[in-house]
N, C-alpha and C positions, 0 to 999 in steps of 0.2 A: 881412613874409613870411620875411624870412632869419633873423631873431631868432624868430619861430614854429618855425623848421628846426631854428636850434640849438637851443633849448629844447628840443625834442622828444629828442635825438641826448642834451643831459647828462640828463634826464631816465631815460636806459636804462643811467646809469654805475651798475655794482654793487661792492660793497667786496671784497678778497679773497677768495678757498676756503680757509676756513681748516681745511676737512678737509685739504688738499694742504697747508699749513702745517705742521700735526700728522705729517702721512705721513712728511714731508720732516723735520722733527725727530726724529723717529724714527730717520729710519735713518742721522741722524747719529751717533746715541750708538749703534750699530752698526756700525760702523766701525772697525776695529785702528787707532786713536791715543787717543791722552790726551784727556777731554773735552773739549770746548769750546776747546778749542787753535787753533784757527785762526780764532777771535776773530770779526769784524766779517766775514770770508771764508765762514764758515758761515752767518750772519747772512742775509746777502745771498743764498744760494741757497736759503735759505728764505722770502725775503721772493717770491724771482721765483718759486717755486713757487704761493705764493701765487696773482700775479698771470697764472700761466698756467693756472690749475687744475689742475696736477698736480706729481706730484716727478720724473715721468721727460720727462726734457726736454733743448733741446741750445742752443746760443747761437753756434751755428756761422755764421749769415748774421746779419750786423750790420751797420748804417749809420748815418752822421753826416747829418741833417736842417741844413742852416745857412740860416736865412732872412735876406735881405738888404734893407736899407732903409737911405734918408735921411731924416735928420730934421731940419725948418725950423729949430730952435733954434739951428744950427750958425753962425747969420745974430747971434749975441749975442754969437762971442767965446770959446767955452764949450770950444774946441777947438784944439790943437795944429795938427793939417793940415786941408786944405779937402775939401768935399763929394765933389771928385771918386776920393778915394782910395777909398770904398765900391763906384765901380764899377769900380775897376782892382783891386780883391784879390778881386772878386767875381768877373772875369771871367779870372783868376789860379786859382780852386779849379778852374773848369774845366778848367785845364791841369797840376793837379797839382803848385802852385808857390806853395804858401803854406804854413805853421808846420805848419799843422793836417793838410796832404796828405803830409808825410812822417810824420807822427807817425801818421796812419790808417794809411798803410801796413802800418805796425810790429802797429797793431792788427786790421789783417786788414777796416778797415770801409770801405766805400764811400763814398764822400763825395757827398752831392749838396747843390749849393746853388741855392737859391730864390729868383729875383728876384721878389719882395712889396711893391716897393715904394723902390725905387733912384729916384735924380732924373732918372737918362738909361737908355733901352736900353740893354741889354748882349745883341748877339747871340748867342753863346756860351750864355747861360742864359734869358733874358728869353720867357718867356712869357706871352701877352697874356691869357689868363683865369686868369692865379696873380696880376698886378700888380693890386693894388688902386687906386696911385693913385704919381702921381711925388714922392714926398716927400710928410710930413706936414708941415702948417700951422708957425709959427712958434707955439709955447703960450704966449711971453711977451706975446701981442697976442689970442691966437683958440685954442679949442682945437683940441687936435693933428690929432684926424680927425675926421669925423662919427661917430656911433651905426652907423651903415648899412656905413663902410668897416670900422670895428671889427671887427664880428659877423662882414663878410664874411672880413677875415683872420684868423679864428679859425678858421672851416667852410675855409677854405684848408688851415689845420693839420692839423684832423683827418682832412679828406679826405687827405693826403699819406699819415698813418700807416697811413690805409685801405691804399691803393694799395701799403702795404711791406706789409703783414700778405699782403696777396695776392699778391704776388711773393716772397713766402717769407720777409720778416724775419722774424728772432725778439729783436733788441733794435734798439734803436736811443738814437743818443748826441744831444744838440741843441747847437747851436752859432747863430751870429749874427754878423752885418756891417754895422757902420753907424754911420759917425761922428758922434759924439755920443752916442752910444746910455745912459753911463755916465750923462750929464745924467738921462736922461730915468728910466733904470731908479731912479735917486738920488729922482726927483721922487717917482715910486709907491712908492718904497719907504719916504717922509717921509711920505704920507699913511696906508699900508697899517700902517704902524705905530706910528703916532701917532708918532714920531720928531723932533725940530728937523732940518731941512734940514743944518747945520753937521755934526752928528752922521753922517749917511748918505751924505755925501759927498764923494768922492776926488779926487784928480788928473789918474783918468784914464789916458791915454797921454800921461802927461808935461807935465800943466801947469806953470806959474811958478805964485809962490803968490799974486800979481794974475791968473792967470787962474783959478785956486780959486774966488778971492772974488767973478769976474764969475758965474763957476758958478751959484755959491749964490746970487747975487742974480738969477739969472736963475730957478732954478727955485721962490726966493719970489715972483717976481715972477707965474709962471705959475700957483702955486696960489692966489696970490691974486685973482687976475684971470677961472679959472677956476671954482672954487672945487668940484674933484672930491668927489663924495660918498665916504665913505670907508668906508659899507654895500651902497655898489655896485661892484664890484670893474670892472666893466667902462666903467664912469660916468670910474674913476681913469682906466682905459685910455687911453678915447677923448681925456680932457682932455689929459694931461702924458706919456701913455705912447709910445710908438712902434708902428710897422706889423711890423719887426721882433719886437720882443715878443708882440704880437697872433698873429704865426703860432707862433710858440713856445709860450705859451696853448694854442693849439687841436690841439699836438701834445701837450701833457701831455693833455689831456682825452680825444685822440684815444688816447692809452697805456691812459690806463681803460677809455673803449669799447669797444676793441678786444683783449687785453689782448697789449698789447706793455709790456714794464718799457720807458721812457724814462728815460736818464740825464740826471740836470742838469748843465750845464757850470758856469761862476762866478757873477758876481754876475746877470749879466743875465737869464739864464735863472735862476737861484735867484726871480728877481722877476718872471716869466713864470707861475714854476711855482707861487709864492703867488697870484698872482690867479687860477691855473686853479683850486688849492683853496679857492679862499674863493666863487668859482662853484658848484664842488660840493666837499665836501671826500672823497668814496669816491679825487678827481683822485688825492688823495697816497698812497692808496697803490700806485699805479704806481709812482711814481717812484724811481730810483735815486740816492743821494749821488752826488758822485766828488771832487771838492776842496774847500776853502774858499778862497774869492778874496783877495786880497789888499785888496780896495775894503773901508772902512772897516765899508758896512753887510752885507757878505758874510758873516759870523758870525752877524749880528743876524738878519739871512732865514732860514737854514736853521734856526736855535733856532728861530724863528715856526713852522718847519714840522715843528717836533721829527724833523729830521734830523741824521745827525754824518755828517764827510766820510769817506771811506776816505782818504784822502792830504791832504797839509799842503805843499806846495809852495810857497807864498809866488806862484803863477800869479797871473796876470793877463792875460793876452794875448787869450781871448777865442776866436773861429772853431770850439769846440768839442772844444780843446785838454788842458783839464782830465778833459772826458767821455770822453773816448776813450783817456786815459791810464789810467784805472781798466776798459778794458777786460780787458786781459790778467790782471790780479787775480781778475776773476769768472772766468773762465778757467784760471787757476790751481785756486780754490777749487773750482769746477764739476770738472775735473778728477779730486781726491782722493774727491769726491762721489760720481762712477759708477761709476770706476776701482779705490778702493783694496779691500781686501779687509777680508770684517766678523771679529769676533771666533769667528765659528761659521767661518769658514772656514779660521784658522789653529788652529783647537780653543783659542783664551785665552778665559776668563769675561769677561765684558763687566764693565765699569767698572759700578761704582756712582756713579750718583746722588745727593748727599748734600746739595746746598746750587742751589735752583732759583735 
């Protein structure tokens, strides 16, 4: 019955207006500057034009989506600190006292984060029909979730997006909390890419390079014991993925549905945001760039998804840090977009066009 739900909900995902596309090119090259000068910043307001059906539009109400989980893996070793620091930073955005809650600030977004899936309450945030479940499975023994908890923290995601579009968002950034989380994004992203595990996987938050190597022996261990289908994007999910990721998922798709542009944060949401388009691929073109991760397979995702970052930060941190850093840029760009003045209004001949 829940997976008949979702189906039905990506079934209504549609690809861009690319009339509003066209509009919104338009009256870039109407504008009193040099063509094409503000590079990947015009790029981007034409893409969200796209995505909203129009060129006249505003990015005024933004928010940070961070869905929060643990994940059994964390039980192999795979991790620097224990389980319980997922619910102390969780229950930390609440209070406006993490990386990501002053850097929101800066970027005017709202932060809300989503317990989906922590190993303990967190009263602060913890809502009993957003928690799927206390932690997912250990994948080095059993897969991660069931099919059933999967789907339902995907329909969590998109419902979330719902609930912003109708309380007035007009973008929103995604972030995540859950340690371990790097393992597991590392797993899906060896199968989603055909990739060796060695190749897609990092350090982390500061392994040794014996806890690297339990890493990677842990997430062979899980795909081999699992053995995720790699034509079923959601199959990868439930094996080796996290609960975490799973609500991330269901907010890219929920971006398409609805059409809200979703920003991707680093690597983890990058590998959220591939399984949302390999679900349906219209999911991509919701979505916004904003960094490349520092995580080895962070490059390797976004080429999958024939994206390029607006920023190069060498980030890694994670809580939605990166996505909300590239807020102020569309901001900027949006900006010059509404505001500057065209060539018929300062009386100069508009630029020619010479090389598409």
């Amino acid at each position: 019955m829940l997976e008949e739900s979702l189906w039905k909900k990506i079934k209504e995902i549609k690809p861009r207006d690319e009339i509003a596309i066209e509009n919104a090119r338009n009256h870039w090259l109407n504008i009193a500057k040099p063509l094409f000068s503000l590079g990947k910043l015009e790029k981007a307001v034409i893409d969200i034009a796209g995505m909203k059906g129009t060129c006249d539009y505003k990015l005024d109400k933004r928010g940070l989506l961070i869905f929060c989980a643990d994940n059994g893996v964390v039980a192999e070793g795979v991790t620097q600190t224990g389980q319980e620091v997922t619910a102390i930073v969780s229950d930390n955005f609440s209070k406006g006292n993490t990386s990501v809650c002053k850097m929101a600030q800066i970027a005017k977004a709202d932060v809300m984060p989503i317990d989906i899936g922590i190993a303990v309450d967190v009263p602060s945030i913890t809502k009993k029909e957003l928690k799927v479940a206390y932690g997912t499975k250990n994948m080095t023994k059993e897969a991660a979730m069931t099919r059933e908890e999967a789907v339902k923290a995907i329909l969590i995601g998109i419902d979330a997006v719902k609930q912003c579009k109708e309380t007035g968002y007009e973008i929103l950034a995604t972030g995540e909390m859950g340690i371990g989380n790097t393992t597991t994004s590392s797993a899906v992203a060896s199968v989603l890419l055909h990739k060796p595990v060695e190749l897609v996987t990092g350090k982390g938050a500061g392994l040794t390079n014996e806890g690297l190597e339990r890493k990677v022996q842990a997430i062979k261990k899980a795909i081999e014991i699992n053995k995720p289908d790699a034509n079923d994007a959601i199959d990868v999910l439930l094996k080796v993925g996290g609960l975490d990721i799973a609500g991330i998922v269901g907010a890219f798709l929920g971006g398409a549905l609805y059409q809200i542009p979703i920003v991707i944060d680093g690597f983890i949401c990058a590998v959220a945001a591939l399984i949302a388009a390999r679900i349906n691929t219209f999911a991509r073109d919701y979505m916004i760039p904003s960094h490349v991760s520092k995580e080895p397979a962070g490059k390797m995702v976004l080429k999958e998804l024939g994206l390029e970052p607006y920023i190069t930060c060498d980030m890694c941190l994670g809580e939605g840090t990166g996505a909300v850093v590239v807020l102020p840029l569309l901001d900027m760009g949006l900006a010059v977009y509404r505001e500057m003045n065209t060539f018929a209004d300062i009386n100069i001949d508009n630029y020619e066009v010479f090389d598409k």
